[in-house]
N, C-alpha and C positions, 0 to 999 in steps of 0.2 A: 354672386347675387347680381341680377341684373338692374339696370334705372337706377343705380347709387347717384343719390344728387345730397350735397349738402341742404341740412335742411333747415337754415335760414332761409334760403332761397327757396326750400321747395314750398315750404307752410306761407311764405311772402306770396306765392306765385296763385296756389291755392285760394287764399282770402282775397286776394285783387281781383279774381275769377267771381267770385261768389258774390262781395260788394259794393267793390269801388266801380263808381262809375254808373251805377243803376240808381234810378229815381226811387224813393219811398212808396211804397203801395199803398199805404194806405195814412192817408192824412193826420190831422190831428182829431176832426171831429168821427171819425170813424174807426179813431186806434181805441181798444178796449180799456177800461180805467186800468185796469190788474194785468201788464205785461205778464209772455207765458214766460218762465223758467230759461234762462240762457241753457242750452245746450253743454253738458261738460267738456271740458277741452280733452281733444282726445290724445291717448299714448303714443308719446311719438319715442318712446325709447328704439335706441338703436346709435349702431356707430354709422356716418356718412362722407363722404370725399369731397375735395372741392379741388380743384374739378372733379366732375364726375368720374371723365376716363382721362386721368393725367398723363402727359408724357415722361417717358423716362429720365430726357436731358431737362425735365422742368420740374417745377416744385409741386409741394400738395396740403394742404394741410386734413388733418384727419380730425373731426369731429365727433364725441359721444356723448349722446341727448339718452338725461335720464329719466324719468317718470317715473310715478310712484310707484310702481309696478317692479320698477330697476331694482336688484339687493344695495346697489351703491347710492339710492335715493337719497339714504338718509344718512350716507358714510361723512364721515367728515376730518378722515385721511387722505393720501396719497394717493394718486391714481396712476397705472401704468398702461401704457400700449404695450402688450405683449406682439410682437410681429416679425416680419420675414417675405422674402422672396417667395412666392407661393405659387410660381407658373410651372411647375414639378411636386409634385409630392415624394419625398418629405420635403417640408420648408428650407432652404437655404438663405444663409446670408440673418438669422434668425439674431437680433441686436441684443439677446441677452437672454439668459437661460430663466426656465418660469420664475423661483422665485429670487432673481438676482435684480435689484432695484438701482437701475442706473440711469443716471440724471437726465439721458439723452433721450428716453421713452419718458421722462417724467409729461403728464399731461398739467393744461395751466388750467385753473379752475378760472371761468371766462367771468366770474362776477369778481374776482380779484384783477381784472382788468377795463383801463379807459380807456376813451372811445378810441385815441390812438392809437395803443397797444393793437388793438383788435384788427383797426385798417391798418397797420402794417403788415398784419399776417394775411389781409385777404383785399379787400379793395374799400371804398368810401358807401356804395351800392351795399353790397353785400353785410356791409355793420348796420346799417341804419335797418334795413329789413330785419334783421337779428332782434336790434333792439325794440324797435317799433309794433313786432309781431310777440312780444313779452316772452319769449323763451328762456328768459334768464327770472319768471316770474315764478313761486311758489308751485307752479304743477310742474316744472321740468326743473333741473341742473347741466349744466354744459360745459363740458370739458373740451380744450384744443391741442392740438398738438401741428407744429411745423414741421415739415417732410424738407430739406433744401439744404444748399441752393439746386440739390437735382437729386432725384432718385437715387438714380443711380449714384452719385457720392453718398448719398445720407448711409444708402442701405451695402455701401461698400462692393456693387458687382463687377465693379471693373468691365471686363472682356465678357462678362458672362449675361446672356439676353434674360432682359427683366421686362414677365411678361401682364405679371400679377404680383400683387401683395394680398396678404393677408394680416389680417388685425384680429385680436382677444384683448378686452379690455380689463383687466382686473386691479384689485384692492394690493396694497403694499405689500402682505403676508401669502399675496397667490389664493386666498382662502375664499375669494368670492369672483364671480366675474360679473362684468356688467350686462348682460344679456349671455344665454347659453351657448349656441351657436356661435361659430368662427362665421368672419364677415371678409368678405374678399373684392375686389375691385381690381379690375381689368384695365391694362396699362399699354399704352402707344410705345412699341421700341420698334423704332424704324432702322435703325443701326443693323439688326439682327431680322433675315430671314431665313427662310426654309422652302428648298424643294422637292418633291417628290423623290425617292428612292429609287434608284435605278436596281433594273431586273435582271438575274441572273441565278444560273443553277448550282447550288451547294457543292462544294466537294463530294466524290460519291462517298459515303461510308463515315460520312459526320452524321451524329448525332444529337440532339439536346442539349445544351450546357458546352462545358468544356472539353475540347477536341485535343489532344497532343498528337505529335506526328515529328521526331527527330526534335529539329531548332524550329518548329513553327507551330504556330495555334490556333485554332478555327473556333470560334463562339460563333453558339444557335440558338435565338432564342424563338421560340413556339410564338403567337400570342394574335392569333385570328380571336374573336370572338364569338358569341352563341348565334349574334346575326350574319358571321361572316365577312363580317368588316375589321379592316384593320389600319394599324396607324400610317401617316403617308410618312415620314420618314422615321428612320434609326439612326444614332451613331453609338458608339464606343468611345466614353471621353473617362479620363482619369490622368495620371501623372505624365501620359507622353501627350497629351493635349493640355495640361494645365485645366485637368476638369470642365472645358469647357466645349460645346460641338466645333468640331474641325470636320471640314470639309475630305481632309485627307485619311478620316477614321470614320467615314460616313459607310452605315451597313448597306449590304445589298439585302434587296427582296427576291424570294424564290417562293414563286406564284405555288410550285408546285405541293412540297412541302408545311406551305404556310411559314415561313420561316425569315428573319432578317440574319446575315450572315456578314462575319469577318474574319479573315484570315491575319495573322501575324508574322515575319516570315523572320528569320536570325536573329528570335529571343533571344536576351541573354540565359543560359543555363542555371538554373537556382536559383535564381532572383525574386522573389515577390511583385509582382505588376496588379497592382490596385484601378477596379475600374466597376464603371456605372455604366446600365445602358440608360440613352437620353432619346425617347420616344415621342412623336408627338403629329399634330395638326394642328390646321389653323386656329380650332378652339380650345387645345390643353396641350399639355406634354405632361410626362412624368418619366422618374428616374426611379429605378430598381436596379437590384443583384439581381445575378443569375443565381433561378432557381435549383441550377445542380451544382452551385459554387461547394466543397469542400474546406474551403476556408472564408467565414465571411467578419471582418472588422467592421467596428460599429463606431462613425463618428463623433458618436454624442454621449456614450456613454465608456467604450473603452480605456478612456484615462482613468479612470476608476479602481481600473484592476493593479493589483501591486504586481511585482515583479516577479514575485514570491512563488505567484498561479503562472506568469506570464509573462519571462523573461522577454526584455525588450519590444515591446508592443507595438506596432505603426501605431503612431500618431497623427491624423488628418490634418491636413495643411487647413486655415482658414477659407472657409465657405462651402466646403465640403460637408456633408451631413448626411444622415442614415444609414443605411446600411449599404457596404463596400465588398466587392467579389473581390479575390484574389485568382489570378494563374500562374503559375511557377512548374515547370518542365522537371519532372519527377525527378528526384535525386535516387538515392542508397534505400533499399525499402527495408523497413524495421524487423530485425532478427529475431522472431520470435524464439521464445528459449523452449518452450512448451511447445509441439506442432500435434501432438495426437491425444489431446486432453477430451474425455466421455466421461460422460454421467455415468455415474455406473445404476442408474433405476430412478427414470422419469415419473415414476409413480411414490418414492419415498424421500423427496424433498423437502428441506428446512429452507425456506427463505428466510431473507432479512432486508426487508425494504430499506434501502438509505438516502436519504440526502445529504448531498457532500457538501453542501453549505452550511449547515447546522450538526454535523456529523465531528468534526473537529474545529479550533478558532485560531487563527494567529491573528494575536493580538486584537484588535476593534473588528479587524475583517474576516470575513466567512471563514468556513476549511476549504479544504480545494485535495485534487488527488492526491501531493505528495506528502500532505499530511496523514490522508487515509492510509496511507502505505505503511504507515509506522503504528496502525493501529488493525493491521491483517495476524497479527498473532492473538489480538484480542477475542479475533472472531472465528480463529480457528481453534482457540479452547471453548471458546462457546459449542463449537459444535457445526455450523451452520454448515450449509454446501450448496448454497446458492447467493450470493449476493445481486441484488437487483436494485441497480440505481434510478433514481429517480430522476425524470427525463432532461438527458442534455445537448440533447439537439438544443441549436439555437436559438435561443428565446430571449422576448425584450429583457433590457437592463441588463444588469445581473446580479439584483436580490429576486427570486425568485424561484418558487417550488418548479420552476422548469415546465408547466403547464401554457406556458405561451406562444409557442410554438412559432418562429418567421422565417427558420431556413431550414431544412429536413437533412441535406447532405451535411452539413458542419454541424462537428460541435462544440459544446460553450466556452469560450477563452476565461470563463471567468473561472473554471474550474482549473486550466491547464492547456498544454499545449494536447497536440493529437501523440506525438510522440509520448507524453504522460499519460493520455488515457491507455494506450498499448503497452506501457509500462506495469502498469495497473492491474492490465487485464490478466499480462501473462503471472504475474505476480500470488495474483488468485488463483487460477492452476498449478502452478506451482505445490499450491497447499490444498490442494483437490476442491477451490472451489468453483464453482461455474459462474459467469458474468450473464445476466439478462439486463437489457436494455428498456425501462419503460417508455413507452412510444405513443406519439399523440397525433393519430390522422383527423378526430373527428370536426375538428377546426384550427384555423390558425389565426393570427394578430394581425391590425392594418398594413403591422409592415413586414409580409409576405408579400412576395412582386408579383405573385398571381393573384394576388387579393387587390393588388395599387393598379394592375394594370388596369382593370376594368373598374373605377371606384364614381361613386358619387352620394356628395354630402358626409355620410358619418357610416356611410356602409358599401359594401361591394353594389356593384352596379348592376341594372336586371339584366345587363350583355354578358355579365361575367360569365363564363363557360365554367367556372369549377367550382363556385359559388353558389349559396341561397342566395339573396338579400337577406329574409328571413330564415330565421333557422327551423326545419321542419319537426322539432323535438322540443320537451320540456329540457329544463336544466344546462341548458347549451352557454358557451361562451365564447366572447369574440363571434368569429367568421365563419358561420356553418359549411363545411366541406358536402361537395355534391360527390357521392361515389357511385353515381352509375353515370357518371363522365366517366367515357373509354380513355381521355388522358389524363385523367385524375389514376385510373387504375392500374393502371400504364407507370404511372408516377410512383405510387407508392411501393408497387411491384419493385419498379428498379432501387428504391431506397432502401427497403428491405436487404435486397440482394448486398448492394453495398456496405451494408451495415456489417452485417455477418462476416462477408469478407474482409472486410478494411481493419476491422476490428477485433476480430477472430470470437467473436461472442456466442453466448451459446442457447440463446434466444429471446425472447419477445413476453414482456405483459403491455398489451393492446389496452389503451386507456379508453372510456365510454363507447364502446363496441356498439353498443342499443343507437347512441348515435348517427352511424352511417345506413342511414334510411333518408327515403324523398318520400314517404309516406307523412300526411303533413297529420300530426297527435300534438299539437299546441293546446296545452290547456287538459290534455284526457294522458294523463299516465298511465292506467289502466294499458290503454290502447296500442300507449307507446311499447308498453311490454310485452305486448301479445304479440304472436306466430307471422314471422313479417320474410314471404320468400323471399322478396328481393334482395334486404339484408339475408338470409343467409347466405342465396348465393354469393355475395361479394364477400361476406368473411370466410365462406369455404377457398375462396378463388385466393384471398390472400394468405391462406394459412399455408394452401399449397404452394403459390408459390416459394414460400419461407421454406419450407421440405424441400422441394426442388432443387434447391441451392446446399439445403444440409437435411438431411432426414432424419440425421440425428436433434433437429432442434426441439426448445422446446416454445408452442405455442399458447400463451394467456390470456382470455379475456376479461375484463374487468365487463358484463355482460350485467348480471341483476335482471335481467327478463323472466319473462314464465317458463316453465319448467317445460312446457310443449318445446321451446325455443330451444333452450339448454340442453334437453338432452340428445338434439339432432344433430347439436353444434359438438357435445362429446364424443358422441359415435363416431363422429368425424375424424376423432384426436386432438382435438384441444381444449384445454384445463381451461376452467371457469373460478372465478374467485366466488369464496362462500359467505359470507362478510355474519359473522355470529359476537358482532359488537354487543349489542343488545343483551342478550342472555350470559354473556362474559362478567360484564359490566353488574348487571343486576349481582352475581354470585359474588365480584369482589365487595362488592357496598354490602351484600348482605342481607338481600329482600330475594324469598323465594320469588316470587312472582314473575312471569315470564321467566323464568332462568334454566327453560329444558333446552341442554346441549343438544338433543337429536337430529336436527340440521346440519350440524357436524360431518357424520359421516353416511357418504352418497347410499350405503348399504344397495338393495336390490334396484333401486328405484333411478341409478344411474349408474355408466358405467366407472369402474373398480379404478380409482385414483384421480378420477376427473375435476374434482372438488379443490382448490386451495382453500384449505380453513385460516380466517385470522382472528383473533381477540379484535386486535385493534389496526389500523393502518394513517397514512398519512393524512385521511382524509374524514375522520372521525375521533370523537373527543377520546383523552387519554383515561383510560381505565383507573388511574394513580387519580388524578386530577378527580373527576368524579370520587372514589372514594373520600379525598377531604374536604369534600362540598356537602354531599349526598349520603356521607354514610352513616349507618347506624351507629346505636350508641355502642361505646367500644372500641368501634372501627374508623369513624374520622377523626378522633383526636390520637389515633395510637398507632405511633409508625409501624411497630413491631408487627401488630394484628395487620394492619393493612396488605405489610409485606408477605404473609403468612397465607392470607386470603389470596394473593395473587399467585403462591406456589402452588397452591391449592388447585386453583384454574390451570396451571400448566400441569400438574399432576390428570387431569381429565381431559388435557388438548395435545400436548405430544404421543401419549400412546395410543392414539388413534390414528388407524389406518389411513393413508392419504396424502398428499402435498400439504405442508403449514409454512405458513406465513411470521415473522414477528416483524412488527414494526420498532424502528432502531431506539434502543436505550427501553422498550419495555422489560427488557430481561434485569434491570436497575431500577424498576419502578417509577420510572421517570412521570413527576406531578404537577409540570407546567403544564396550562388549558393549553389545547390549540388556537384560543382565541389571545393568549395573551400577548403583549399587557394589560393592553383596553379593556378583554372579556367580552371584543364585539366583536364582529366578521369582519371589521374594515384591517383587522392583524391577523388574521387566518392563518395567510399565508406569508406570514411576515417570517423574522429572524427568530430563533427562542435560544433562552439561553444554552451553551453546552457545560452539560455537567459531567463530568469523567470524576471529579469528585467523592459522587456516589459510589465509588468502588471500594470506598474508604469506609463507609458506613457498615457497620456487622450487619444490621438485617437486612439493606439494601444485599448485601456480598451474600448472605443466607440465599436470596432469591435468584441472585446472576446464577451460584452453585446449584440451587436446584435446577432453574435450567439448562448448565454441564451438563446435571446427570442423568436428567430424564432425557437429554440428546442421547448422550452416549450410550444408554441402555438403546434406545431404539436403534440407534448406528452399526452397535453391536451384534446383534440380534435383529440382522433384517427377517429371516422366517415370517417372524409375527408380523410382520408389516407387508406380507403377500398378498395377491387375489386370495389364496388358495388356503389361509387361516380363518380360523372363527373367530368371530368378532362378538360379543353380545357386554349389552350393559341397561343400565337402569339409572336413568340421568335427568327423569323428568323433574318438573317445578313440586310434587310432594314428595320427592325424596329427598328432601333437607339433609335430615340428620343420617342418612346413609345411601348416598350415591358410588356403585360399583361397578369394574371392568371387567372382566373375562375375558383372553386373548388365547385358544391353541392354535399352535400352528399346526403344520402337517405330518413332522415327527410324532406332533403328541404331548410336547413341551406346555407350559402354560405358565401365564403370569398373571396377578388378578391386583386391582389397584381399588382402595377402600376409603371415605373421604368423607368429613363429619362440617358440612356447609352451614350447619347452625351457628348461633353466638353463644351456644350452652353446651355442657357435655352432653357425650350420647353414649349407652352402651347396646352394641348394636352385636346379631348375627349374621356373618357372613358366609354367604352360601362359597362351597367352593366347588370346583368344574370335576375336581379328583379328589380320592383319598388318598393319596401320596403323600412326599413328605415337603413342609413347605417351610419357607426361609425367607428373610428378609432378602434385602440385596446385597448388604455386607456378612450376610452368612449366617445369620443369627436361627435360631430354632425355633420352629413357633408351635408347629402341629404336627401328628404322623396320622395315617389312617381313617382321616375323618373325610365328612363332606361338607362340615362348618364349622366356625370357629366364632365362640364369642369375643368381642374386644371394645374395649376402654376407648374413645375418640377424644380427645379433649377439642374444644373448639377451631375449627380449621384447619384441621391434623389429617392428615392422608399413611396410609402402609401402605406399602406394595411389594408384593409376596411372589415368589416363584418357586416352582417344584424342580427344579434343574441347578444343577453347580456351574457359578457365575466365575 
């Protein structure tokens, strides 16, 4: 913010402008009897400096004027200066974390102080203006705070050049602040400057990010802008400079590349070397990771993680903050035990969406991989043959659904080391199942260094080369990603790449796909959905590259566009999620109404296994949950029915042809809201309980069992699950009381699944495909010779009959 003037002074400076000193215009015999209306005093909320631009070896104090308009107007608690070194983003030097209440940010309520009190903090001048100008009067409250005996002592930077502060003023509990906006004010360090970068040309054959080369390391980082300008100097500061710019870790610029450049020369071997780049000009600097860092440590938050996820964790030395790249000279590379692990039929996939943080608990804290590992036999009686995590690239915190995306190369410590996610992965091959990684290009968080290099106010900046400002899309969050930036694509390409290989994974569900568009649909979803070339080309370009790298992969979009869109994009080869929450949902509660499966399966109208079908997923309320809210009579108070209705629905969603989806612990009926505790969106995407419990339960264990076996018959029996079988059924919203499947395959074989979705008996006839002879699945005798068969349903009740010996 520019012109921060304390503002006793400034409002004294104001009225002496306006007043003093000017004769009366108009007399006594010419002033009107009925004076007009004094003018109301105007809002002067806000935080101000005194001095305006203090020096660093000087004092300051920091003022916040509140007006009625203030949430803290009428507070009649504690007040703190939330603040920090702020000439870098992210803040360093930050005197106390948000809601941590220490004495030393405590603010003095200025009407609790006399007139000496006050000129000791500032001068004789400057109180009398204060007082004089009634700021302390019923329209304002005025909080002070002393900054001393110097900046730099108060805010602890030592060596480190203090160029800016930043100030939030808030309530004891963190729960309000005093104005929205962060307020910052620009500080004289004369101790500390900076010259231009000297020029010079890259090592041949370095690229982007982190370079090894024997015992020495070359960092590149990219970061021209959209106008072509870029910062006038770099360095490289972290543990061998004591975090701070060194002259002798100052990067070179090479004009040609665009690029600031440093070489390292007789690394220690193995070592972890933790480092920031410190970028800047006369008007700002800021500190970032590298964006190809593979390992990135998180200041502020990594003490968090237990030992448990994360043996021995750096810990950042005081005044360090954000986020931290790591390089360390490749060691012993991880022996996979599994090297030639295939799908065996990209078109007959069971996924099982997970999150590894509410997937298992130890103890208060999340799960993390090595607990998952103790629960891969659970999922291999399940049946499953895709496991597909939920995103852990590195993302802020680490309580979170992983959708926050700030470093793309690394991922999450909070889960584990890298060596445990490869442990993990080979783990699941082992047991034939495949690893997909869900993946989030369509934005990322403020603290992505491609996002900080170009920033201004509360968003990326309009120079940003790889950024919106605004996001071109409804439903967007965080940092809208531009992908028809060539090194945007360029970028995700190589991520990809890496991914696959480092990890040995065996492909990709692509999160909000409809997102990477510069076609601006703000406000028109409709629009958003519709036939958009640009996005195709670029998700054609990225699918290929995935292929490129492994052909065997597999490629997902989580897309929801129009079906113009979708089905250009399957021709292509890559599976679209089908998202049949809706009509799921409705059959477990028990209301025909909208509840026709046909959506389900792609039949002619797209190509033959393109479709992931799911009931439910991370990102939609829990089908369990809905029935004890919502269900009819019968069904929300009665476990047994509930659990029964849900088998019901898996009895009409696994033997259809196609990739399926489960989202984790639906196979247990799991009937925590996605909103809970609250029941709002502010817990969404919070913690929920893990219940493993449930296995314990008979009807919950009735329903994990049905879906054993409706896996295993499908697993069994892939025929039926070919391009090259017939498929036919009868599953709309007035088939209640008898919705039915017919499956031949190409033998001739046939299986027919029979299912009474009412709350009342039905005695229904079922047509059948043959007069052959037909049998349960445990071998039971039902018909010979016919082409129907009448049968008894009781409420929620499903058969399913095959003419072949099982």
């Amino acid at each position: 913010m520019k012109n921060l003037f304390f503002i006793p002074l400034a409002i004294s400076a104001m009225l002496t402008l306006s007043c003093e000193g000017l004769e009366d215009p108009l007399d006594q015999e010419t002033r009107p009897e009925t004076p007009a209306p004094a003018p109301k005093p105007a809002d002067r909320t806000g935080v101000y400096f005194w001095p305006e631009e203090p020096d660093a070896d000087g004092r300051c104090v920091i003022a916040f004027v509140a007006g009625k308009k203030s949430p803290l107007y009428s507070y009649t608690g504690k007040v703190y200066a939330h603040t920090g070194v702020a000439d870098a983003q992210p803040w360093s030097f930050v005197q106390a974390a948000w809601n941590e209440n220490t004495e030393k940010c405590l603010m003095t309520d200025a009407e609790s102080l006399d007139s000496a009190a006050i000129v000791s903090m500032m001068d004789t001048t400057a109180y009398r203006k204060l007082n004089d100008r009634t700021l302390l009067s019923g329209d304002h409250k005025v909080w002070l705070l002393e900054v001393g005996p110097s900046l730099r002592e108060w805010y602890g930077t030592g060596e480190f050049p203090l160029r800016k502060i930043g100030v939030v003023i808030r309530n004891a509990d963190g729960s309000k602040k005093g104005i929205a906006p962060d307020t910052f004010c620009k500080v004289t360090d004369t101790k500390y400057t900076f010259t231009a970068g000297e020029e010079m040309t890259m090592p041949e054959g370095t690229q982007y990010g982190i370079n090894y080369s024997g015992n020495s390391v070359t960092l590149a980082l990219y970061e021209e802008n959209a106008s072509g300008e870029s910062y006038d100097f770099a360095y490289v500061i972290g543990d061998f400079s004591q975090w701070k710019p060194d002259e002798n870790y100052k990067m070179y610029r090479d004009p040609a590349s665009k690029c600031w450049w440093y070489t390292f020369d007789n690394v220690e071997a193995g070592k972890e070397h933790m480092f920031q780049y410190y970028l800047g000009n006369d008007e700002t600097a800021v500190r970032i990771q590298d964006p190809f860092s593979e390992l990135i440590y998180d200041a502020d938050n990594d003490k968090h993680i237990p030992s448990s996820s994360y043996p021995d964790i750096w810990q950042a030395p005081e005044g360090v903050s954000g986020l931290v790249s790591v390089f360390q000279t490749p060691g012993a590379a991880y022996q996979w035990e599994v090297t030639d692990f295939q799908i065996e039929d990209k078109d007959d996939l069971i996924i099982y969406e997970l999150l590894l943080r509410d997937f298992t608990a130890n103890g208060s804290y999340e799960g993390n991989l090595s607990l998952a590992l103790q629960k891969l036999d659970y999922l291999e009686t399940l049946g499953v043959n895709v496991i597909e995590l939920m995103p852990v690239q590195e993302f802020d915190g680490n309580d979170s659904w992983g959708y926050s995306p700030n470093s793309f190369f690394a991922v999450d410590k909070a889960y584990g080391t890298k060596e445990m996610y490869k442990k993990f992965i080979d783990e699941c091959h082992k047991r034939g199942i495949a690893v997909f990684f869900d993946v989030v290009y369509n934005h990322a968080t403020g603290s992505c260094s491609l996002a900080k290099m170009y920033w201004e106010g509360d968003a990326t900046a309009s120079n940003n080369p790889w950024f919106n400002v605004k996001a071109k899309h409804p439903y967007n969050v965080y940092h809208d990603i531009n992908h028809e930036s060539e090194f945007v694509r360029a970028f995700v390409k190589r991520n990809l790449k890496y991914l696959l290989e480092e990890f040995n994974i065996d492909g990709f569900r692509f999160d909000l796909t409809k997102g990477f568009t510069q076609k601006n649909t703000l406000g028109n979803e409709a629009a958003w959905s519709g036939l958009d070339e640009s996005r195709v080309t670029i998700l054609k370009d990225y699918a290929d590259a995935v292929w490129a790298c492994d052909k065997d992969a597999v490629v997902i979009f989580e897309h929801l566009s129009d079906n113009s869109e979708e089905k250009i994009l399957a021709e292509h080869g890559i599976k679209l999620w089908r998202k049949m929450c809706e009509p799921y949902g409705q059959t477990a509660m028990g209301y025909p109404s909208k509840s026709s499966f046909s959506g389900l399966y792609s039949g002619t109208s797209m190509p033959f296994g393109s479709l992931v079908g799911y009931m439910e997923s991370h990102d939609e309320e829990r089908l369990s949950y809905k029935q004890t809210q919502w269900g009819v009579s019968g069904v929300k108070d009665n476990l047994e029915m509930r659990m029964k209705r849900l088998a019901l629905n898996a009895a009409f969603f696994f033997t259809v042809p196609g990739p399926k989806m489960i989202w984790q612990f639906g196979e247990l009926g799991y009937d925590y809201s996605i909103n809970y505790p609250s029941g709002t969106d502010k817990d969404r995407t919070g913690k929920k309980p893990v219940k493993w419990d449930y296995k314990d339960n008979p009807a919950r264990k009735n329903l994990y069992d049905t879906y054993c076996s409706l896996i295993s018959f499908r697993r069994a029996h892939p025929s039926f699950f070919d391009s090259d079988a017939t498929f036919t059924w009868k599953v709309g919203a007035s088939d209640w009381s008898m919705r039915y499947i017919h499956c031949t395959d190409k033998a001739g074989k046939s299986f027919v699944v029979v299912g009474n979705f009412s709350t009342e008996p039905s005695q229904v006839t079922l047509p059948l495909p043959s007069a052959g002879v037909w049998k349960t699945l445990d071998g039971n005798f039902v018909c010979e010779g016919v082409t129907e068969k009448n049968l008894d349903l009781q409420p929620a009740e499903y058969v399913m009959l095959v003419d072949f010996d099982i």
